[in-house]
KESE-43486 format. One record per residue (C-alpha): residue in three letters; x, y, z. Coordinates in pm, whole numbers, plus 50000, padded with zeros to 5 digits. Layout:
# residues N
ALAXYZ...
This chain:
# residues 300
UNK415080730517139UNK416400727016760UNK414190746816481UNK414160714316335UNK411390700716618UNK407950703616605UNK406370732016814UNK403240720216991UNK400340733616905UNK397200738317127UNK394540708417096UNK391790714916863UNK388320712217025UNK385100705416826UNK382340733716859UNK379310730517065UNK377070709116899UNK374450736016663UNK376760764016680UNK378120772616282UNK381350760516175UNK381870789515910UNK380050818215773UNK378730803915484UNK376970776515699UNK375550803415919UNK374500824315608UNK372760784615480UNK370600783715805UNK369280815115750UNK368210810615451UNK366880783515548UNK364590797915772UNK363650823115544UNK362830793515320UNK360490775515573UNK358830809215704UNK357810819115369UNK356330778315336UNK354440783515619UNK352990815015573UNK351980805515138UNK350420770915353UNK348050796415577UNK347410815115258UNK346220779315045UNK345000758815348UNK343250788115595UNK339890796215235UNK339770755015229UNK339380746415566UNK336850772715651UNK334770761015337UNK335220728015510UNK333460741115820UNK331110764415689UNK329610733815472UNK328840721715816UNK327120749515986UNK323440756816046UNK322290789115827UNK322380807416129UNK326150802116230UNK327700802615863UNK325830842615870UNK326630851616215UNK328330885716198UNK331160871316453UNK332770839516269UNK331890804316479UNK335020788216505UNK332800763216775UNK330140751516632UNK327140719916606UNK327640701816273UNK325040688716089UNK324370674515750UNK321740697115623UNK323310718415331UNK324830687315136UNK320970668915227UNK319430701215060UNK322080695214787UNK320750659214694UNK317590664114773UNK313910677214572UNK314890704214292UNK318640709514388UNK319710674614298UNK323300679314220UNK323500645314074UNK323200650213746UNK325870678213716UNK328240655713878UNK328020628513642UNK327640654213386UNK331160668313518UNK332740634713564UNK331870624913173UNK332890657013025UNK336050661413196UNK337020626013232UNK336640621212853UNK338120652512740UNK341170641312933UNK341360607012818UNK341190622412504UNK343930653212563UNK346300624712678UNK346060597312389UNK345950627212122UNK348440645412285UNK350940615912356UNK350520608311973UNK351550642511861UNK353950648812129UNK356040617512034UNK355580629511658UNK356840665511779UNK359800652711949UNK360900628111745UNK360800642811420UNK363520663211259UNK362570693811076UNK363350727811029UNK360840752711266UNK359840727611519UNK360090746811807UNK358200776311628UNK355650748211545UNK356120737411942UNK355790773412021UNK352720779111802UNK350720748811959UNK351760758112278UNK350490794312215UNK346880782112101UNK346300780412465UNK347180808712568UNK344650827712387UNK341680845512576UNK338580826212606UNK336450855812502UNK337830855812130UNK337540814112113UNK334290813112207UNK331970831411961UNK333570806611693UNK333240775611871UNK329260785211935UNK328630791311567UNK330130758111444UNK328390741011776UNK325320747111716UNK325760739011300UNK326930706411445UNK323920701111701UNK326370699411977UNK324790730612177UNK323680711312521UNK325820677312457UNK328190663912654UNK330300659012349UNK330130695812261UNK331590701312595UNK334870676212518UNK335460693512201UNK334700725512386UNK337300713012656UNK340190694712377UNK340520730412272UNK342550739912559UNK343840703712698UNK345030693312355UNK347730720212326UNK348650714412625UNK348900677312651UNK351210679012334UNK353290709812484UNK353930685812770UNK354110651312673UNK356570664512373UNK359400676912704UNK358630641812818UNK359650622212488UNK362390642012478UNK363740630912750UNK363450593712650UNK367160587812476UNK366630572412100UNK368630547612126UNK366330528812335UNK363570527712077UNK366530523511800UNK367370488811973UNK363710479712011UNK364010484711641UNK366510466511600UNK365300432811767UNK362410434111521UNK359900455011697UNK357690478811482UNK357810512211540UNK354210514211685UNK355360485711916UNK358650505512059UNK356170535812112UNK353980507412296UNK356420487512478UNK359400508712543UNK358550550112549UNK354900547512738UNK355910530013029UNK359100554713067UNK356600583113063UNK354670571013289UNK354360602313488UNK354530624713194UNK351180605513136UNK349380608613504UNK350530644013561UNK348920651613187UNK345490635913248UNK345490652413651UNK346250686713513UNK343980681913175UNK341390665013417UNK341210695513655UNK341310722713401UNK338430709413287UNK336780702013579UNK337080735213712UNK336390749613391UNK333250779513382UNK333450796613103UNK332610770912800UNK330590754013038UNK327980781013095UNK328230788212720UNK327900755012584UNK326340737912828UNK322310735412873UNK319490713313082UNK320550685412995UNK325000689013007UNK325060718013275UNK328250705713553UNK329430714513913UNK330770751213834UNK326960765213657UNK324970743613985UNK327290765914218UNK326470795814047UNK322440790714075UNK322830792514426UNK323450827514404UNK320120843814309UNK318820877214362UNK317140870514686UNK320330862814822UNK322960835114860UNK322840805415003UNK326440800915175UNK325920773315386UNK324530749115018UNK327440770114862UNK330440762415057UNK329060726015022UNK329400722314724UNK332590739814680UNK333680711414910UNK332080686014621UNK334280702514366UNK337140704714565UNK337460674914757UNK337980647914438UNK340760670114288UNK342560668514601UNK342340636114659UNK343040629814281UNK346460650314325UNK347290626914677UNK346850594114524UNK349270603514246UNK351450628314415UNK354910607714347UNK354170612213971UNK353090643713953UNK356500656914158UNK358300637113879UNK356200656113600UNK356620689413740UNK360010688513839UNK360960676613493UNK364100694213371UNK364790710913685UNK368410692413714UNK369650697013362UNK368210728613363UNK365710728713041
């Protein structure tokens, strides 16, 4: 044989099928099971408090305060009847909750799309101190907002209104709303409104026509998240609120008296308050991914 031939080499055979072609593949799948172990167990951790609520709204005063939990049970209807139902009608602070924080989030999210497209757009020196200084209104504690608000509230006559409750509400939504729909314009290139411009539209009409329907989930995932802050919301309301404005959070909190607690009526109506939000989230789920992912690929 010459050196100039070709020495055979052994055929090359394919690995069993699942069985890691290198290393770093290897090292992938295990983080990858890492990655769904640690998914599963944070699921157990969210889904395990809801699903009982679910069941104990269901259950007969007897099982929800049986020492041994009934996983097996009769269902029956009579907390949420006791809920609607003689002097614990809980229909009131629904619609009270649905105006309040339906309206403070409308609001948030056409004040906060106005100013966020002002933020964003504008050139000046400091803006992202200002952005940083809006941003930072709502981070401050409750406890040092509310004193202020209740003194100029009840000057105004808005003590026991449900608009006292959506100023009481803009004060934390608005910040945010701008915080967030300012990322969102920002991500919009100029030189789509700059051509809009250009073939003779105003500037209010490029806002119209062109940026709000390229933020469209900038826009849902602001009113969901401004819409659940405030329906969840406690504090203001039990501050502000009175006979005739009191929502879901304050009717939950009468049920525990001291005589004792009604936990079948209360896990019912936890299930009122969190069933819409949920179902609010699913029905918009594709924008709010889009929203809350924003920036994750360029990094910002």
């Amino acid at each position: 044989m010459s050196a100039t031939e070709a020495v055979p080499r052994p055929p090359v055979t394919a690995a069993p099928r699942g069985t890691p072609q290198s290393p770093l593949e290897e090292t992938g799948r295990g983080t990858r099971w890492v990655v769904w172990v640690v998914l599963a167990l944070f699921m157990l951790w969210t889904l395990v408090p809801l699903v009982w609520m679910l069941m104990s709204s269901f259950k007969n005063r007897t099982d929800v305060t049986a020492a041994t939990p009934q996983a097996v049970f009769q269902p029956t209807l009579d907390n949420y009847r006791g809920l609607f139902s003689g002097a614990n009608n809980l229909t009131p602070y629904i619609w009270h909750s649905v105006l309040a924080a339906g309206i403070s989030a409308v609001l948030a999210v056409c004040l906060g799309s106005l100013a966020g497209y002002g933020l964003a757009r504008t050139a000046m020196r400091g803006k992202r101190h200002l952005a940083f200084w809006i941003i930072s209104t709502r981070m401050a504690p409750i406890a040092a907002v509310v004193v202020p608000l209740f003194i100029i509230f009840r000057g105004l006559n808005l003590i026991d209104t449900i608009p006292g409750l959506v100023l009481a509400y803009l004060t934390f939504n608005l910040p945010f709303a701008i915080w967030l729909m300012s990322a969102f314009f920002a991500e919009v290139p100029p030189s789509l409104e700059e051509s809009a411009l250009v073939a003779g539209c105003t500037r209010w009409q490029a806002f119209w026509t062109v940026i709000l329907p390229l933020t469209k989930a900038g826009l849902v995932t602001t009113f969901i998240l401004c819409l659940v802050f405030a329906w969840n919301d406690y504090a203001f309301a039990v501050v502000f609120s009175g006979p005739n404005s009191q929502t879901l959070p304050i009717a939950a909190s009468q049920l525990v008296t001291q005589t004792g607690v009604d936990w079948g009526q209360l896990t019912a109506i936890g299930t009122i308050v969190v069933v819409p939000m949920m179902l609010a989230g699913l029905a918009v789920r594709r924008w709010l991914v889009t929203g809350l992912t924003l920036g994750a690929v360029t990094g910002e």
